[in-house]
Structure formats: structure tokens, C-alpha cells
C-alpha positions in Angstrom: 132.0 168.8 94.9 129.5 172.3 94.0 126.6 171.2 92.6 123.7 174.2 91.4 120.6 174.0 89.3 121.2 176.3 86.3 118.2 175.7 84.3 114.6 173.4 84.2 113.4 172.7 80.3 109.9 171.9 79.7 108.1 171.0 76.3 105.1 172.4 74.9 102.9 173.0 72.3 102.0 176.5 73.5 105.5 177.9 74.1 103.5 181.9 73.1 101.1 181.0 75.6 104.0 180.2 78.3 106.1 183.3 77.2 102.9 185.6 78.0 102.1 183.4 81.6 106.1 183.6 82.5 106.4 187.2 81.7 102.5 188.1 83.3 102.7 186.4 86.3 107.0 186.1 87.0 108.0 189.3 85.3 110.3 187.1 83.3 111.8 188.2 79.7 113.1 185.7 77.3 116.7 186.0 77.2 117.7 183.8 74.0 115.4 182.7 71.4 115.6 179.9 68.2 113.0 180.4 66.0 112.2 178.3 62.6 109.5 178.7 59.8 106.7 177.5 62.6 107.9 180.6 64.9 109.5 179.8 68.5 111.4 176.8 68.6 113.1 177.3 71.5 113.4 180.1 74.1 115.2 180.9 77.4 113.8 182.9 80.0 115.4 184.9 82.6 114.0 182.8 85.5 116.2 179.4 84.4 113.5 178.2 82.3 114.0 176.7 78.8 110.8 175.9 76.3 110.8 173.5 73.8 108.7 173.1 71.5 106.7 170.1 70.5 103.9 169.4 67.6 100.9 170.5 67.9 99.5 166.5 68.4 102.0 165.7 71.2 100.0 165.7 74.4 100.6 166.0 77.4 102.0 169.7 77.0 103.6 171.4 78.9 106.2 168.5 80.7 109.0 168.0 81.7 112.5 167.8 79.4 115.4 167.8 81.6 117.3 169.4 84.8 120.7 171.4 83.9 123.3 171.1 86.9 126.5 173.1 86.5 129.0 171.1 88.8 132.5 171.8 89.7 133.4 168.0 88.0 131.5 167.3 84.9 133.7 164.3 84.2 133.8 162.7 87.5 129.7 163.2 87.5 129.4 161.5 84.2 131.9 158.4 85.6 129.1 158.4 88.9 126.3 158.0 86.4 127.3 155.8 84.2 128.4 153.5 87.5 124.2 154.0 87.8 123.2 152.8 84.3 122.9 156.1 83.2 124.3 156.7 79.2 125.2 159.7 77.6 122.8 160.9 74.7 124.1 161.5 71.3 124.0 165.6 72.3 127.0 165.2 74.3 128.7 163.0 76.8 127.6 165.9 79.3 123.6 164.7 78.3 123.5 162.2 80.5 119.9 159.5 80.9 119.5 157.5 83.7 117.6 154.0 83.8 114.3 155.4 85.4 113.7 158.8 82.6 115.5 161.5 83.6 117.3 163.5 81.8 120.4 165.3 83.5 122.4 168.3 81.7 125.9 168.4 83.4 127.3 172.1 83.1 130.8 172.9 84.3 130.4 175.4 87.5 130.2 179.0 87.0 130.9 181.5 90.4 
């Protein structure tokens, strides 16, 4: 099986403040944005990061959301995690949380 990391999300309540750091110090630009009445909800940046953003009281910030693995058998992957405790979030069956935490994306492969 082909197994790849496509992305790394994090949460934050400074996602302008990580845009400006990403892009100063990585050269990264954002590549897809979500925006509501607060401003930045969500972004994507070039370098296979994703922001989220959290209130304002949330603390720690910034930490760690989830991995996103693109794999050449999402459905078999799911079957291995649930034989792991894992369960699938109400996102998708692909949103898969294991016993311990973390948070796994599946993503079908992509050459």
C-alpha cells in the first residue's frame, strides 16, 4: 500500500499572525482561503499546512488538528483502524479518531 503526508492542520487564534510567519520565513502563499464575518476561518498554504481558526479564549494556540494521508486504499485503511478502536467522525467515514487523540484524514492517492 502508498501511503504520503498530504497536509498537517493546526488551530489558532492568530491565523494573520501565522500567514505573515509562514509566508516571512517559508516563502509560502495561501493557496485556498474560507473566510466568515470574523475574517480568516480557514486557509491553506502552499507548504501542506492548513489553519484553523479557534476563539480568541481557546488556549493553547497554535496546536495541533489532524494529519492528512492520501493512501492508495482509503477503505481498507479505515477497516485497519477501526480493528484499532479508531471511529470515523461525523465529517466522513474517511475522518478517522483513534483511542489515544489523533486525528487521521485518509485521502485517496494522487501521483
Amino acid at each position: 500500500m502508498n501511503c504520503k503526508l498530504d497536509h498537517v492542520a493546526i488551530t489558532s487564534n492568530k491565523v494573520d499572525e501565522l500567514i505573515d510567519l509562514f509566508s516571512y520565513v517559508f516563502n509560502s502563499q495561501v493557496t485556498k482561503e474560507v473566510k466568515d464575518e470574523e475574517g480568516i476561518k480557514q486557509c491553506w498554504l502552499s507548504i501542506g499546512l492548513q489553519i484553523n481558526r479557534i476563539s480568541e479564549e481557546a488556549k493553547p494556540s497554535p496546536f495541533f488538528d489532524h494529519i492528512a494521508l492520501q493512501v492508495s486504499d482509503v477503505d481498507d485503511c479505515i477497516k485497519r483502524s477501526y480493528d484499532r478502536g479508531a471511529i470515523s467522525l461525523e465529517k466522513g467515514k474517511n475522518w478517522i479518531l483513534y483511542p489515544f487523540g489523533l486525528c487521521i484524514e485518509l485521502l485517496p492517492w494522487e501521483e
